[in-house]
N, C-alpha and C positions, 0 to 999 in steps of 0.2 A: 815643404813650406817652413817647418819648425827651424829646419838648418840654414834655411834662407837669411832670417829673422837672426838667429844665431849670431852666423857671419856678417852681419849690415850694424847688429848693435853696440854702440859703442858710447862713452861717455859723454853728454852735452852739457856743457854749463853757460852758453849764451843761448839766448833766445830772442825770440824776436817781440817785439813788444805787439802781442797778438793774443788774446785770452782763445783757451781752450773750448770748446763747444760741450756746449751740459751734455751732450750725447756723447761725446767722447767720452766727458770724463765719467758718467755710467758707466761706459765698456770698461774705462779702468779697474772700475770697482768691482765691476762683476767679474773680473779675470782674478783677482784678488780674492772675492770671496768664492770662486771657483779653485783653489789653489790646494794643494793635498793637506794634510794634516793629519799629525799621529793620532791613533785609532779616529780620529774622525771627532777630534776637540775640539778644533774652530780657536784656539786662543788666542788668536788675532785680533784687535779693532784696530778700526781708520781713521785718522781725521781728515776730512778733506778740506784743506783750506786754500780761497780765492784771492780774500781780504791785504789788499796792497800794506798795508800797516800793520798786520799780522806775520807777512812772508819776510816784512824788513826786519820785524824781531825776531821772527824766526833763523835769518840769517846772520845771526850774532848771536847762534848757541852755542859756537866753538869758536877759539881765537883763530883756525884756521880751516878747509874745507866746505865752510856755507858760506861766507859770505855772494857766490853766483845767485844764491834762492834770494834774492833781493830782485834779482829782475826776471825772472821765472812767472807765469804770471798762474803758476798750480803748484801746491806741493801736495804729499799725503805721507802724514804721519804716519809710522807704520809702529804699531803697541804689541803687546801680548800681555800674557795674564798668568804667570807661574801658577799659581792656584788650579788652572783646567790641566796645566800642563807640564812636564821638567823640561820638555826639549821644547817652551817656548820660541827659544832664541831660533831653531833649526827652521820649524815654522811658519816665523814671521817672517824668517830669510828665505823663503819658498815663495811664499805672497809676493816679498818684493820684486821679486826675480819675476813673478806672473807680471806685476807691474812695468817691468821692463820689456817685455817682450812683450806685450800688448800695445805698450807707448809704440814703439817700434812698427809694429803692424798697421797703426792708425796714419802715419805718418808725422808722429812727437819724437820727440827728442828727451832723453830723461836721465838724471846721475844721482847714485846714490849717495847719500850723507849720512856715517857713518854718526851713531849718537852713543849707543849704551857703553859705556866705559870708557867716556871723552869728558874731559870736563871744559864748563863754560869760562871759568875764572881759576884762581888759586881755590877756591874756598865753595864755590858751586856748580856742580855737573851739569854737564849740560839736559839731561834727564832732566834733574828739576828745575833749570830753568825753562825749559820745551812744557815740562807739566803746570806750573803756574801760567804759563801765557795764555795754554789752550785748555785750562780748567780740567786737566785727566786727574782721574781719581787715583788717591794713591792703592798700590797692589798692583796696578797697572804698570810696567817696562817699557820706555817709548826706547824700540831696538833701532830707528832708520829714518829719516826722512830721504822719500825723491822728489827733487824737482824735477818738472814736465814742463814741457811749452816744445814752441812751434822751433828748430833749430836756426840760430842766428850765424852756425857754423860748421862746413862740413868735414868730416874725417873717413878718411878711404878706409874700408875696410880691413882688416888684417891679414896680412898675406899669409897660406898655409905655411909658408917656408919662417915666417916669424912665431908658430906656435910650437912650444916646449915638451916636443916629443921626446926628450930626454926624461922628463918626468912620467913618462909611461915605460912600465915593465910588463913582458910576459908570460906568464908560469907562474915566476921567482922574480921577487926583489933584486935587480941588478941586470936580466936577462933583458936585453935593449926591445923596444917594440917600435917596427919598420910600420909607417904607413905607406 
């Protein structure tokens, strides 16, 4: 089932103008806070946000890559917390990835938006603009936003023959790996 999920999920940035089911978006959550974590830190928080006037500013955290979370009708900040953790960043990228294959499973559609180390403007990152909107304490690192929703567009899955089995070695660095 995991490889199923694997092979079917791919990036959505339309959606349908269709809000998510609170039951859904629990499952998101709990797949999220079910996600591994070094020795078992948890230095992840979420914000989960609905709010149509929230996602439109949310989607002008970067000159390019959100503006799709404007018609998304879910995102979920994805944070960490350096302080519980050093390998935050690996973490929170573990959570989102649960969030993706969960979306996936429900029947959503979901793309990542890439934050820590983007800026919003010449002069402010998109971090702190993402943390003044949705009130995050500073210490807190917002590493991702995904938007989810219902998909307004389909993409055929990846064909095996289109995957970079060049990039896998056997033994030794160089020794080709046949699937």
């Amino acid at each position: 089932m995991f490889l199923s999920l694997a092979q079917k999920r791919r990036s959505i940035r339309k959606y349908l103008d269709r809000p998510v089911e609170p039951e859904k978006t629990d499952l998101l959550v709990e797949a999220a806070l079910r996600s591994p974590a070094s020795k078992g830190s948890n230095p992840w928080e979420f914000v989960v946000v609905t709010d149509r006037a929230l996602l439109e500013k949310l989607s002008l955290a970067k000159p390019s890559g959100s503006a799709f979370l404007k018609n998304a009708p879910l995102a979920i900040v994805v944070c960490g917390d350096p302080e519980k953790s050093s390998i935050w960043v690996e973490d929170t990228s573990i959570a989102a990835t649960f969030i993706h294959l969960a979306a996936e499973s429900l029947g959503l559609g979901s793309c990542w938006i890439q934050i820590r180390e983007r800026m919003h403007d010449e002069s402010v990152s998109s971090e702190a603009y993402i943390s003044r909107i949705l009130d995050i304490p500073p210490g807190l690192k917002v590493e991702a936003m995904i938007a989810v929703g219902y998909a307004a567009e389909t993409k055929k899955p990846r064909g095996k023959d289109e995957l970079h089995y060049r990039k896998v070695h056997r033994e030794l660095y160089g020794r080709a790996y046949r699937a």
